[in-house]
PDB file of N, CA, C and O in Angstrom:
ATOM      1  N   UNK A   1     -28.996  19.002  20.760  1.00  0.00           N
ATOM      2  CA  UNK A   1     -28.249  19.577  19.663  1.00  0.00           C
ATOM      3  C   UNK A   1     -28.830  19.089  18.343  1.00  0.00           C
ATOM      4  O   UNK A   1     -29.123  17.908  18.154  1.00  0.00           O
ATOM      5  N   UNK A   2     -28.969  19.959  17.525  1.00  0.00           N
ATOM      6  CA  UNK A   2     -29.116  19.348  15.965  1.00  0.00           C
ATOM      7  C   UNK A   2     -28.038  18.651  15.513  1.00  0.00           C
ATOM      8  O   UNK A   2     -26.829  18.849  15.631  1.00  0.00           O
ATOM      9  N   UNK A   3     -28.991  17.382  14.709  1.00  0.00           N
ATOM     10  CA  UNK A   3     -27.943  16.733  14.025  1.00  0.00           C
ATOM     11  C   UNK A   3     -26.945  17.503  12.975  1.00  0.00           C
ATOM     12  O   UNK A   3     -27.319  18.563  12.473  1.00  0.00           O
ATOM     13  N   UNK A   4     -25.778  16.993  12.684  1.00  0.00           N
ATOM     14  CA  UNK A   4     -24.634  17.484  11.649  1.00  0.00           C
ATOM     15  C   UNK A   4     -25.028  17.134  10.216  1.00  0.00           C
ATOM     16  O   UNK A   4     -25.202  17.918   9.283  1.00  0.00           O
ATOM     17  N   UNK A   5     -25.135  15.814  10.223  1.00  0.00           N
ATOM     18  CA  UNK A   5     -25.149  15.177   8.652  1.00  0.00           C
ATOM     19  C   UNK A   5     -26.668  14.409   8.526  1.00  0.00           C
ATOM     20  O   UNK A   5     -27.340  13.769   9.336  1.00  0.00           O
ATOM     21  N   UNK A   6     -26.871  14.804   7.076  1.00  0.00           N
ATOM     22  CA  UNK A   6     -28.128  14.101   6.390  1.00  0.00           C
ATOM     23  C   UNK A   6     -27.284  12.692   5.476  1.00  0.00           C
ATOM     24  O   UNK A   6     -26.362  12.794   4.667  1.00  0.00           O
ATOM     25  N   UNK A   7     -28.061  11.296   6.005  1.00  0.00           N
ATOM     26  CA  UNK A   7     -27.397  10.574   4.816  1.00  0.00           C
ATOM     27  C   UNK A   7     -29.043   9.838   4.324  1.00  0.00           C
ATOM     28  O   UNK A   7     -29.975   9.479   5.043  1.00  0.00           O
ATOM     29  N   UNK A   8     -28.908   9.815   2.959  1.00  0.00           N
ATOM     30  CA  UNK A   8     -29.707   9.257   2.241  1.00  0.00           C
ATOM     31  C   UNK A   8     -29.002   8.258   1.395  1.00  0.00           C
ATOM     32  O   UNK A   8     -28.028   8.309   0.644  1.00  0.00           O
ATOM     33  N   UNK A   9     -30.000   7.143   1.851  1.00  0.00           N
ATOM     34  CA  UNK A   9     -29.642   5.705   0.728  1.00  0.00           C
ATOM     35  C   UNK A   9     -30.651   5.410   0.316  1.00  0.00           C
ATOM     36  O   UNK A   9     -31.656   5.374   1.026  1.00  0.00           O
ATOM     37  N   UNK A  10     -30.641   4.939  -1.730  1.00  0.00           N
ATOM     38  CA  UNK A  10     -31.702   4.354  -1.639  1.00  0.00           C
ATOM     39  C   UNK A  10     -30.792   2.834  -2.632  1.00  0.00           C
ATOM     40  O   UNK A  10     -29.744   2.618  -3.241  1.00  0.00           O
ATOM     41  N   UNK A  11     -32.264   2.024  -2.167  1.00  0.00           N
ATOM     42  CA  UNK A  11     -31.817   0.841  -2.386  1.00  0.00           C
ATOM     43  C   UNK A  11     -32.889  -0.267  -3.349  1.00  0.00           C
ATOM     44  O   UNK A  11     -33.998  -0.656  -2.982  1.00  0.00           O
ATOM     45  N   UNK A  12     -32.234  -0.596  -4.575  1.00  0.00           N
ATOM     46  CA  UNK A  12     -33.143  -1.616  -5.334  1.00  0.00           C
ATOM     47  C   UNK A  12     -33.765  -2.427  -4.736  1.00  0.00           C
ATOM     48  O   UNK A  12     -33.325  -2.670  -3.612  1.00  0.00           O
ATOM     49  N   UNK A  13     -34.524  -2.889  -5.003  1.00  0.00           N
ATOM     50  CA  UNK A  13     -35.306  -4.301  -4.588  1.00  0.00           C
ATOM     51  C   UNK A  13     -34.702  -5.613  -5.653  1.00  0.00           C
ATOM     52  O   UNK A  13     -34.172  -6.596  -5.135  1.00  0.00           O
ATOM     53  N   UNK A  14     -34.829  -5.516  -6.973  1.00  0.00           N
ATOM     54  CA  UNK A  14     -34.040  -6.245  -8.071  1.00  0.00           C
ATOM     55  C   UNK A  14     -32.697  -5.606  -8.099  1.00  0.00           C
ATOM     56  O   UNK A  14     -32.213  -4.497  -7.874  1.00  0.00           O
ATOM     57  N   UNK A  15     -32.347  -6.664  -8.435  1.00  0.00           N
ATOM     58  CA  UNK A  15     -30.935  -5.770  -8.837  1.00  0.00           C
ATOM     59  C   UNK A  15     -29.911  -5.725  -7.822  1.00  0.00           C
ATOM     60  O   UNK A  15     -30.082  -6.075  -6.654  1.00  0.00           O
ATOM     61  N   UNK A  16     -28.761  -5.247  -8.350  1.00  0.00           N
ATOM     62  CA  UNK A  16     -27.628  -4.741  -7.800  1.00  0.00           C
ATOM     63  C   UNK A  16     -27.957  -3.357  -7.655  1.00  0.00           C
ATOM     64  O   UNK A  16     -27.726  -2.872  -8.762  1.00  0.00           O
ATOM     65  N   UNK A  17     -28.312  -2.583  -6.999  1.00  0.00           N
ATOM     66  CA  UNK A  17     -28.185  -1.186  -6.698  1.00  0.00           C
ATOM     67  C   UNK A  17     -28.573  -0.327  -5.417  1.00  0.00           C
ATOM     68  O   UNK A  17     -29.637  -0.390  -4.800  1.00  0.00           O
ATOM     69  N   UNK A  18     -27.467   0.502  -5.148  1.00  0.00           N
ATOM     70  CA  UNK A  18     -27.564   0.861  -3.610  1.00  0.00           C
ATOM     71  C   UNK A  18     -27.096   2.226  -3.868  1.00  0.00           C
ATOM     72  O   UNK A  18     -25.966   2.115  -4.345  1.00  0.00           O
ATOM     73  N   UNK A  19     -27.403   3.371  -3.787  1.00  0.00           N
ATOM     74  CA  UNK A  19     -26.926   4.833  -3.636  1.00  0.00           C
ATOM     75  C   UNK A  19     -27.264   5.495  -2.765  1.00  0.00           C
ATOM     76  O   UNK A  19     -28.373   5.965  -2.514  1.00  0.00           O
ATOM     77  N   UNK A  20     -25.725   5.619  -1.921  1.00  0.00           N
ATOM     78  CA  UNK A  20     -25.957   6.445  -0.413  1.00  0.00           C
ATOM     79  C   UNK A  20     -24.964   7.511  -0.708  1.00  0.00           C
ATOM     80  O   UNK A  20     -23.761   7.472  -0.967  1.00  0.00           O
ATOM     81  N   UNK A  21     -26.224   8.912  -0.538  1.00  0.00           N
ATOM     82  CA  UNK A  21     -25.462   9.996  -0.092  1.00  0.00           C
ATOM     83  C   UNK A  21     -25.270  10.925   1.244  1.00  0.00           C
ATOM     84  O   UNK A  21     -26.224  10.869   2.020  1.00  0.00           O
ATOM     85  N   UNK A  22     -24.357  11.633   1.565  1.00  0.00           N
ATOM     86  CA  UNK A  22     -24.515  11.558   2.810  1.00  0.00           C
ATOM     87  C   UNK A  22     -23.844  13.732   2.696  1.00  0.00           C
ATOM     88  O   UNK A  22     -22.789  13.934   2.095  1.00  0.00           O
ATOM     89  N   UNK A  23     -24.411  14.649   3.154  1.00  0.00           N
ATOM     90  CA  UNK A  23     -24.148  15.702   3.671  1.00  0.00           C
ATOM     91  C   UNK A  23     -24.421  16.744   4.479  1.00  0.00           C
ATOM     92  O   UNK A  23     -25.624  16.923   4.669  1.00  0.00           O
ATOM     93  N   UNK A  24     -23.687  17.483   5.011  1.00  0.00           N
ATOM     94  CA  UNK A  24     -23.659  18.097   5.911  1.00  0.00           C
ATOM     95  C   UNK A  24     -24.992  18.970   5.660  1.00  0.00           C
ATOM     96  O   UNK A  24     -25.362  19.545   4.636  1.00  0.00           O
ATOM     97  N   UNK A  25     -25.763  18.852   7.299  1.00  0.00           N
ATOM     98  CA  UNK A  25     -27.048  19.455   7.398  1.00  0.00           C
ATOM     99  C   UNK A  25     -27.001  20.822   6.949  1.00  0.00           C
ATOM    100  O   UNK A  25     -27.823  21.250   6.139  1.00  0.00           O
ATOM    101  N   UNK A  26     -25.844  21.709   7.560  1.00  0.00           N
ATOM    102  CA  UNK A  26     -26.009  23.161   7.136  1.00  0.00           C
ATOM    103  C   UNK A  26     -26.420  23.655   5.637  1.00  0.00           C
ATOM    104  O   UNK A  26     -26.893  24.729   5.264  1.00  0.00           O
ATOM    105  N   UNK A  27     -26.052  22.428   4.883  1.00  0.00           N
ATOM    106  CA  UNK A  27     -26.181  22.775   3.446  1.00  0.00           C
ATOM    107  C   UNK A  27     -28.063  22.555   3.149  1.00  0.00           C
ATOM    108  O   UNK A  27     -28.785  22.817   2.187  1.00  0.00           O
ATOM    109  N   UNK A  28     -28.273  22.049   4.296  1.00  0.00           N
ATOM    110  CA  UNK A  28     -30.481  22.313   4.223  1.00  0.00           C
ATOM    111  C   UNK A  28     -30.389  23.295   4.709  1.00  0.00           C
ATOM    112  O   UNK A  28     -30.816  24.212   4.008  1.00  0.00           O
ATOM    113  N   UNK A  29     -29.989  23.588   5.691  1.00  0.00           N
ATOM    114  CA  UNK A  29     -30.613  24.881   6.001  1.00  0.00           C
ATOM    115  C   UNK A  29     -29.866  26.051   5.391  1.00  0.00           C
ATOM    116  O   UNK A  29     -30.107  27.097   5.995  1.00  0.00           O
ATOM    117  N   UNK A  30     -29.253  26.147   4.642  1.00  0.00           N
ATOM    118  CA  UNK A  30     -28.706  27.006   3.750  1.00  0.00           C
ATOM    119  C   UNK A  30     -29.824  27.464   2.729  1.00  0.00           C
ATOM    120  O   UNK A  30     -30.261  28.600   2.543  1.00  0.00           O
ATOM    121  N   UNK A  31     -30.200  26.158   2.058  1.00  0.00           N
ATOM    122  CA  UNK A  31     -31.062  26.151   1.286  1.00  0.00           C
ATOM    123  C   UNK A  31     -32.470  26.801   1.959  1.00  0.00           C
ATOM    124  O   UNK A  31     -33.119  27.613   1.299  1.00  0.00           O
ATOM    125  N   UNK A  32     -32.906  26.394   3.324  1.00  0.00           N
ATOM    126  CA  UNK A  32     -34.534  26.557   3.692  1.00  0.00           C
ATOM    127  C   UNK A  32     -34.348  28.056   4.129  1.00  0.00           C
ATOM    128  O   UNK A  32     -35.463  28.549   3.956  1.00  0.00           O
ATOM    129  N   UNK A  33     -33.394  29.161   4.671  1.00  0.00           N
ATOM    130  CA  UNK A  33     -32.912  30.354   4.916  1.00  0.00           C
ATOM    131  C   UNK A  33     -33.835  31.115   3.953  1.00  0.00           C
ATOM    132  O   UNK A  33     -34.833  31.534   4.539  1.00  0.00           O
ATOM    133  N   UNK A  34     -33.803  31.341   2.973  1.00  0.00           N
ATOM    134  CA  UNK A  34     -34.984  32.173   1.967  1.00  0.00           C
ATOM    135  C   UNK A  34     -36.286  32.096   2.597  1.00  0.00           C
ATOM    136  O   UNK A  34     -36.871  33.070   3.069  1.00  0.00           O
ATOM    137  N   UNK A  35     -36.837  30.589   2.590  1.00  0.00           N
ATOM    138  CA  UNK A  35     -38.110  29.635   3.362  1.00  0.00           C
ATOM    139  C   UNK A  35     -38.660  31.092   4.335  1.00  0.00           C
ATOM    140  O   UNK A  35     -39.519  31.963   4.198  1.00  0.00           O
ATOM    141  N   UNK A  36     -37.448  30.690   5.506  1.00  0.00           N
ATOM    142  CA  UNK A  36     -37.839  30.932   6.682  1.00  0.00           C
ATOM    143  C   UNK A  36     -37.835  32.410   6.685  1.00  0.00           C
ATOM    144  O   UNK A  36     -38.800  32.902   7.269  1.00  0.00           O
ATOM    145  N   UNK A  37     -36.996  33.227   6.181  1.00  0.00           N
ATOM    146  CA  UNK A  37     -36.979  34.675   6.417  1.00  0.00           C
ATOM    147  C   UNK A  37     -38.801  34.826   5.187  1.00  0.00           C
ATOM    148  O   UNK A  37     -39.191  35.977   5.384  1.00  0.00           O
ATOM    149  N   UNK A  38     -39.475  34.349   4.512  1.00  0.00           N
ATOM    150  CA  UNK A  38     -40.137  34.794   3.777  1.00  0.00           C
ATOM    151  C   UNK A  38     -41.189  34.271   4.859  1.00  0.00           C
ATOM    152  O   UNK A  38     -42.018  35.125   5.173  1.00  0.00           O
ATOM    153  N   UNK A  39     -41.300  33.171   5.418  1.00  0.00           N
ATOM    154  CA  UNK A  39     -42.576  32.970   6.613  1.00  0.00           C
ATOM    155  C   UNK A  39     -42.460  33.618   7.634  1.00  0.00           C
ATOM    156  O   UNK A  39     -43.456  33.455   8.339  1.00  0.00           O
ATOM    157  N   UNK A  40     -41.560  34.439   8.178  1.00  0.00           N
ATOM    158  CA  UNK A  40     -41.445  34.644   9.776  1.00  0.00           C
ATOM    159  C   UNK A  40     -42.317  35.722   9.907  1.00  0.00           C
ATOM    160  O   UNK A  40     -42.746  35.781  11.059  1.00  0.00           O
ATOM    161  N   UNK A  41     -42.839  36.784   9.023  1.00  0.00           N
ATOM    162  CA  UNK A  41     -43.507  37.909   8.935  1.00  0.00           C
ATOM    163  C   UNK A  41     -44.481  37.216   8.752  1.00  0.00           C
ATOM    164  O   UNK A  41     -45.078  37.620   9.750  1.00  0.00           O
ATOM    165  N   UNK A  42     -45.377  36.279   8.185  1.00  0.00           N
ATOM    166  CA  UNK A  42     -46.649  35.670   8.362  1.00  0.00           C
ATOM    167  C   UNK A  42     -46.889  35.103   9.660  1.00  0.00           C
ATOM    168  O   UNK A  42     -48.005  35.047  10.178  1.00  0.00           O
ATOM    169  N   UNK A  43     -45.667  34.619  10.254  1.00  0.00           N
ATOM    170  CA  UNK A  43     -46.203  33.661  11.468  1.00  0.00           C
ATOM    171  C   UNK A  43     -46.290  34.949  12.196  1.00  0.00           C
ATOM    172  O   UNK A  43     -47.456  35.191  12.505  1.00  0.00           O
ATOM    173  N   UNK A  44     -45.384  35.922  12.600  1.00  0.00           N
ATOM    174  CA  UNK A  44     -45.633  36.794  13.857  1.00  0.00           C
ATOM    175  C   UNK A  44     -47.165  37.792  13.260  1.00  0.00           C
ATOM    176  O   UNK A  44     -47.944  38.259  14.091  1.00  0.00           O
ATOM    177  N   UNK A  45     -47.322  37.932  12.149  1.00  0.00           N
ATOM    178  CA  UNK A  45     -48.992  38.144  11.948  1.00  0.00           C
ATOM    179  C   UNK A  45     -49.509  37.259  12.463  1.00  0.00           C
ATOM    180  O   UNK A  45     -50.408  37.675  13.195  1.00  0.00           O
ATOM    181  N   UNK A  46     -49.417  36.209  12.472  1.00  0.00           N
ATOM    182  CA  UNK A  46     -50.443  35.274  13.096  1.00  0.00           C
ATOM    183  C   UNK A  46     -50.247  35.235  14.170  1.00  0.00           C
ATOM    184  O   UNK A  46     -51.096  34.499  14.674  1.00  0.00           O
ATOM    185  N   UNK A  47     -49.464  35.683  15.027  1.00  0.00           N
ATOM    186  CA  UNK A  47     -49.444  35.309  16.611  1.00  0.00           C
ATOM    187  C   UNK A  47     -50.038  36.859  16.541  1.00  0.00           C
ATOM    188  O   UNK A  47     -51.127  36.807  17.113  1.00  0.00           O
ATOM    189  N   UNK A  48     -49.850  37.893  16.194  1.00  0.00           N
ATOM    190  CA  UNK A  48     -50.352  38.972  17.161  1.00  0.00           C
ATOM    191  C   UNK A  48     -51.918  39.038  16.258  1.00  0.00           C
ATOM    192  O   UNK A  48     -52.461  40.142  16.304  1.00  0.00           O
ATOM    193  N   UNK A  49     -52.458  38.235  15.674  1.00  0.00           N
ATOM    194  CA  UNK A  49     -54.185  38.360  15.750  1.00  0.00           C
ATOM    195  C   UNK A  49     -54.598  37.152  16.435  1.00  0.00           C
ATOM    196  O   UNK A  49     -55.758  37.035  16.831  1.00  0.00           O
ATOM    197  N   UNK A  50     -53.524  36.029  16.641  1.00  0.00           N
ATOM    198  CA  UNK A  50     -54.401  35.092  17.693  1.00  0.00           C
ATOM    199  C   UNK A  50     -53.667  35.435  19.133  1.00  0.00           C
ATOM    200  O   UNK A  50     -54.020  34.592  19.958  1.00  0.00           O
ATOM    201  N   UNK A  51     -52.953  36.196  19.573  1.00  0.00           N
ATOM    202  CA  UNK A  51     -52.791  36.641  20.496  1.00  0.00           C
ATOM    203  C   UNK A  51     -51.760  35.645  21.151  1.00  0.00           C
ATOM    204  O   UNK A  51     -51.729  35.444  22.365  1.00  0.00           O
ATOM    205  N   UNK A  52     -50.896  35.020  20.219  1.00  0.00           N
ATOM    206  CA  UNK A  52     -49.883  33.871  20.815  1.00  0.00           C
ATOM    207  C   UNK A  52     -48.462  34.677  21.077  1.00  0.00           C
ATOM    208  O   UNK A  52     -48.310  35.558  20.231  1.00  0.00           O
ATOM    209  N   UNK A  53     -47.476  34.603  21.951  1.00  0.00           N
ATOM    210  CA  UNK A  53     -46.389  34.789  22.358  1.00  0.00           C
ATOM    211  C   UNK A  53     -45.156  34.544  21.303  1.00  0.00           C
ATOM    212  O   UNK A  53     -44.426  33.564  21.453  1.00  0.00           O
ATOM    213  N   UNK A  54     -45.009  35.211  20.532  1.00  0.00           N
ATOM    214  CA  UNK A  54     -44.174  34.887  19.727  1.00  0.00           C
ATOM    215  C   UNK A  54     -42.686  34.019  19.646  1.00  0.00           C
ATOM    216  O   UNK A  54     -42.100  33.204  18.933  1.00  0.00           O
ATOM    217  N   UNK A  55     -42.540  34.716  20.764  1.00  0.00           N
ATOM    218  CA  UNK A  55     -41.026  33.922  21.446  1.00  0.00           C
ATOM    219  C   UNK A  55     -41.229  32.359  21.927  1.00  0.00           C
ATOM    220  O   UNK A  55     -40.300  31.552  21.905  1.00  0.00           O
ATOM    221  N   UNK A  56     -42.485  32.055  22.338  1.00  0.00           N
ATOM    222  CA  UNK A  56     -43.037  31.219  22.873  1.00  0.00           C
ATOM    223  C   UNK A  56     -43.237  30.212  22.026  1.00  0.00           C
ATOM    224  O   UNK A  56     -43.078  29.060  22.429  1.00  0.00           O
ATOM    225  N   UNK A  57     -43.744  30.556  20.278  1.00  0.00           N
ATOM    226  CA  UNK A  57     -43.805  30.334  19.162  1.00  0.00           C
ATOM    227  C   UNK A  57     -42.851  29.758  18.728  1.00  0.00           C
ATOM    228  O   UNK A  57     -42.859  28.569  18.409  1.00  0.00           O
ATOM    229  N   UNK A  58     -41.612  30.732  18.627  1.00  0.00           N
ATOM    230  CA  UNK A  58     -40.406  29.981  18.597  1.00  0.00           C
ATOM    231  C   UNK A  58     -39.705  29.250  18.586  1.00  0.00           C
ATOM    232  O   UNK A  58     -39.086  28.611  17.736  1.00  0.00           O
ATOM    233  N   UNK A  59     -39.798  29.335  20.152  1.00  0.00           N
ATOM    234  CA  UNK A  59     -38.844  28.338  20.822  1.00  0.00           C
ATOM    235  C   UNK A  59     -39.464  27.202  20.963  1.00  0.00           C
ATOM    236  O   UNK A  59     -38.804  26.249  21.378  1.00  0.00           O
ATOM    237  N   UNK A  60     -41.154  26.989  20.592  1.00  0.00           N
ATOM    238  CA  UNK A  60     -40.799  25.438  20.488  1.00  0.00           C
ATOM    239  C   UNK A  60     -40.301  25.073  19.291  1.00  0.00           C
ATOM    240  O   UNK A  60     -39.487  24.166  19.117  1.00  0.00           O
ATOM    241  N   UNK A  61     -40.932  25.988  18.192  1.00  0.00           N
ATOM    242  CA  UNK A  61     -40.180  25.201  16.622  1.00  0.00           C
ATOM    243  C   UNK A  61     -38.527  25.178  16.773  1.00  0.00           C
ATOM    244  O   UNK A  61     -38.012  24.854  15.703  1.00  0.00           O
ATOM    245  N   UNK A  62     -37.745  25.389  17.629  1.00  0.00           N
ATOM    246  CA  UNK A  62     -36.541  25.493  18.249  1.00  0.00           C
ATOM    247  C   UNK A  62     -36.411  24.059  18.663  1.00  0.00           C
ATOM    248  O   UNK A  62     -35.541  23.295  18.245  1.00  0.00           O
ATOM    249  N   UNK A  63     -37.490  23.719  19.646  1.00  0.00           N
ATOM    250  CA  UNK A  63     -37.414  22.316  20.052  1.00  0.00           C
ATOM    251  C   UNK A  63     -37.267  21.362  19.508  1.00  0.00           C
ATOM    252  O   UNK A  63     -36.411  20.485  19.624  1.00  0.00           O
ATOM    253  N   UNK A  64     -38.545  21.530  18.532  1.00  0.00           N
ATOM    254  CA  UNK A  64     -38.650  20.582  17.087  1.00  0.00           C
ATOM    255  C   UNK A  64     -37.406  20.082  16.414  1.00  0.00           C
ATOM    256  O   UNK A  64     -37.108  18.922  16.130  1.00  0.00           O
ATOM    257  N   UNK A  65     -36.635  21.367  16.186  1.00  0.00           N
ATOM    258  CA  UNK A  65     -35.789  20.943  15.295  1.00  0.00           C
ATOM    259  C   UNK A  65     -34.997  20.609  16.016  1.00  0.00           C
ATOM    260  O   UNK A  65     -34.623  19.538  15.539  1.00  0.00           O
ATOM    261  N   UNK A  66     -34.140  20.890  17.369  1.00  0.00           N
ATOM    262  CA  UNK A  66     -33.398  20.061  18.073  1.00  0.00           C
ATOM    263  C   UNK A  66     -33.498  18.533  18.424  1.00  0.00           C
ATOM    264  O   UNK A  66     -32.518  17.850  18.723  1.00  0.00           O
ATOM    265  N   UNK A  67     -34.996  17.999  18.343  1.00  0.00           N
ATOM    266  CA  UNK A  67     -35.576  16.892  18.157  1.00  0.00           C
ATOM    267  C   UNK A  67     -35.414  15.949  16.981  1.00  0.00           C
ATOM    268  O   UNK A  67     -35.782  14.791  17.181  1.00  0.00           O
ATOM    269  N   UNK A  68     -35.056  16.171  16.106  1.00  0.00           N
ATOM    270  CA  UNK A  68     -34.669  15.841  15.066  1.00  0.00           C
ATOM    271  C   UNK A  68     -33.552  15.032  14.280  1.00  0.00           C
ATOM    272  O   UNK A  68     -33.500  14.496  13.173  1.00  0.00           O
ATOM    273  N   UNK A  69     -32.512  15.214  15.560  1.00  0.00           N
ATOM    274  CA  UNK A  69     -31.123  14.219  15.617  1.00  0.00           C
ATOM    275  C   UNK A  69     -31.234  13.104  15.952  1.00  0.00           C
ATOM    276  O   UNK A  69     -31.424  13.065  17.167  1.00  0.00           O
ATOM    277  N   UNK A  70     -31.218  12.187  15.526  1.00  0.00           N
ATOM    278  CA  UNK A  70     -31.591  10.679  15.347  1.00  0.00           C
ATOM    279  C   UNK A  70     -32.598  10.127  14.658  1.00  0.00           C
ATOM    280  O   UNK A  70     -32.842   8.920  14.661  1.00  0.00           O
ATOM    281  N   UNK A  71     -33.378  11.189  13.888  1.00  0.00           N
ATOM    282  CA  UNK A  71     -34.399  10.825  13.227  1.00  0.00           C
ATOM    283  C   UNK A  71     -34.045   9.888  12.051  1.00  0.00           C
ATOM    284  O   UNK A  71     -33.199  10.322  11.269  1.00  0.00           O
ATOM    285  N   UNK A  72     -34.762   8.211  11.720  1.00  0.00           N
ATOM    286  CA  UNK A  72     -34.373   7.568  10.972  1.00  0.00           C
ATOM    287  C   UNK A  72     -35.490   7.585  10.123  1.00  0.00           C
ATOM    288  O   UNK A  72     -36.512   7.513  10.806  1.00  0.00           O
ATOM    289  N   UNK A  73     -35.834   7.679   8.389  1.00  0.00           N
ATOM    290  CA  UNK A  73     -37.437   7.385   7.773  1.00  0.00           C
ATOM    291  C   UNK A  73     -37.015   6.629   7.134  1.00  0.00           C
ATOM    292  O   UNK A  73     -35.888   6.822   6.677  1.00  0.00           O
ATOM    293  N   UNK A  74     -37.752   5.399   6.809  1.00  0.00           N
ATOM    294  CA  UNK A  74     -37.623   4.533   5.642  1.00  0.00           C
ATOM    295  C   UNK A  74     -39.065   4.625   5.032  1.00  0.00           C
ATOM    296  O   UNK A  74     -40.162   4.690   5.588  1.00  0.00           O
ATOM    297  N   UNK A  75     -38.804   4.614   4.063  1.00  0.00           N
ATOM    298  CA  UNK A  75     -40.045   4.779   2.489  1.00  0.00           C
ATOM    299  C   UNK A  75     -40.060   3.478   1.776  1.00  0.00           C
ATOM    300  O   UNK A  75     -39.142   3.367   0.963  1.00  0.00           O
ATOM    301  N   UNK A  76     -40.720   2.647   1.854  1.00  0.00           N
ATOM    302  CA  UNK A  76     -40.573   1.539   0.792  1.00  0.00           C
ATOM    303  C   UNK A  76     -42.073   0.989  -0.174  1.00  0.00           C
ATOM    304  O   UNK A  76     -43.271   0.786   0.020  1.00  0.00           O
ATOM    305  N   UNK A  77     -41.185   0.936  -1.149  1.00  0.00           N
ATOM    306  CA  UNK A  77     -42.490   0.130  -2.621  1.00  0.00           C
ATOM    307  C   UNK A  77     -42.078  -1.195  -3.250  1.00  0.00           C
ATOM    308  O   UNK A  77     -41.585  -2.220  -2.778  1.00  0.00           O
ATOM    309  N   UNK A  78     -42.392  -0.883  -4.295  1.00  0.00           N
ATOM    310  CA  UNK A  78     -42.031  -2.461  -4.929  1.00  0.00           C
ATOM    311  C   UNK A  78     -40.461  -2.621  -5.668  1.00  0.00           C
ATOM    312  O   UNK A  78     -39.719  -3.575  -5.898  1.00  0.00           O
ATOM    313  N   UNK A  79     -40.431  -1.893  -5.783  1.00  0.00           N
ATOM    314  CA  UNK A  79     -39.338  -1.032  -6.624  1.00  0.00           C
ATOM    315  C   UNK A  79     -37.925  -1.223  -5.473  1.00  0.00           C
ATOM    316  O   UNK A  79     -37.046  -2.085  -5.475  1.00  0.00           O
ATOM    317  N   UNK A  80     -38.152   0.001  -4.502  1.00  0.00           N
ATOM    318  CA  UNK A  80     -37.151   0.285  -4.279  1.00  0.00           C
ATOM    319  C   UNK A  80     -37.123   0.753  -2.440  1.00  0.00           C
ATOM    320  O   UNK A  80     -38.206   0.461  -1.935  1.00  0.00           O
ATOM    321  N   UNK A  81     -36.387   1.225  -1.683  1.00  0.00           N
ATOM    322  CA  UNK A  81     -36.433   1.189  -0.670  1.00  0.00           C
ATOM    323  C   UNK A  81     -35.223   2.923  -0.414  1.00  0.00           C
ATOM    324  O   UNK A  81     -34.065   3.086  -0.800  1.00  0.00           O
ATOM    325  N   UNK A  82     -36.151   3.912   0.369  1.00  0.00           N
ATOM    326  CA  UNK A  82     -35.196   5.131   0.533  1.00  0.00           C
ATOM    327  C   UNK A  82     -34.835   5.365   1.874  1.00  0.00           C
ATOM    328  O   UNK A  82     -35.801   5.635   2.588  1.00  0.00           O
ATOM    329  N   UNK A  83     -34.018   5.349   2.292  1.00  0.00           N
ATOM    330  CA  UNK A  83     -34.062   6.076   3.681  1.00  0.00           C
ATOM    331  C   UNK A  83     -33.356   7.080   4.084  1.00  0.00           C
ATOM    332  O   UNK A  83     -32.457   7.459   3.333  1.00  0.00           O
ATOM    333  N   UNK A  84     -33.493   7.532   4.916  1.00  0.00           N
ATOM    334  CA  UNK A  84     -33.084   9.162   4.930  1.00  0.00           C
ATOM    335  C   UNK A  84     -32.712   9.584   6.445  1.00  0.00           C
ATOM    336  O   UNK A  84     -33.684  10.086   7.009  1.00  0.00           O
ATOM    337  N   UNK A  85     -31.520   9.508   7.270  1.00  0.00           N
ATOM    338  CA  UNK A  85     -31.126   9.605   8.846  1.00  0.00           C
ATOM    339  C   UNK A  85     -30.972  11.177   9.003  1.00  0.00           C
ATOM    340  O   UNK A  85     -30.642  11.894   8.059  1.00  0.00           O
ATOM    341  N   UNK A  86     -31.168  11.522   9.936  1.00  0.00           N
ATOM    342  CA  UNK A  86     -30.437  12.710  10.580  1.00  0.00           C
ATOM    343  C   UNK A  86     -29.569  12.294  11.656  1.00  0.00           C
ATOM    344  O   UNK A  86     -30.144  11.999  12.704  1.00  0.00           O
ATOM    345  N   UNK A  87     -28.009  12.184  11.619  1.00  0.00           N
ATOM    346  CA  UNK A  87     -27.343  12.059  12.580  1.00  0.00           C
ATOM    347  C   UNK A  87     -26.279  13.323  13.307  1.00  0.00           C
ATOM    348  O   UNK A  87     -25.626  13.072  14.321  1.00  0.00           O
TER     349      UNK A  87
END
């Protein structure tokens, strides 16, 4: 299953400062919906001149993103420290 919620914290290195936000995934893919309806006519061009299965195509980027629930990234510099969960 795809994860529900995106939470992002980022966190000072000096200092007092910590800002964690945290919302509901649908509101990315709300946003990436334009994205994807404007690539899907390039990718199925590209499967029918390399001769790839479109559905096949698909469903792994299907996988991918079902893969994606528990994903933890941390980013860090000198500065500051971001991280970003999919739960």
């Amino acid at each position: 299953m795809i994860g529900g919620t995106v939470t992002i914290t980022v966190r000072k290195k000096l200092g007092l400062g910590i800002y964690h936000f945290g919302f509901p995934l649908w509101t990315v893919w709300l946003l990436l919906l334009p994205l994807a309806i404007l690539t899907l006519p390039l990718l199925l061009l590209i499967c029918l001149v390399r001769l790839i299965d479109p559905c096949r195509v698909i469903s792994i980027f299907w996988g991918m993103l079902r893969a994606l629930k528990g994903t933890e990234v941390e980013v860090d510099d000198r500065r500051r420290l971001v991280a970003i969960g999919i739960h």
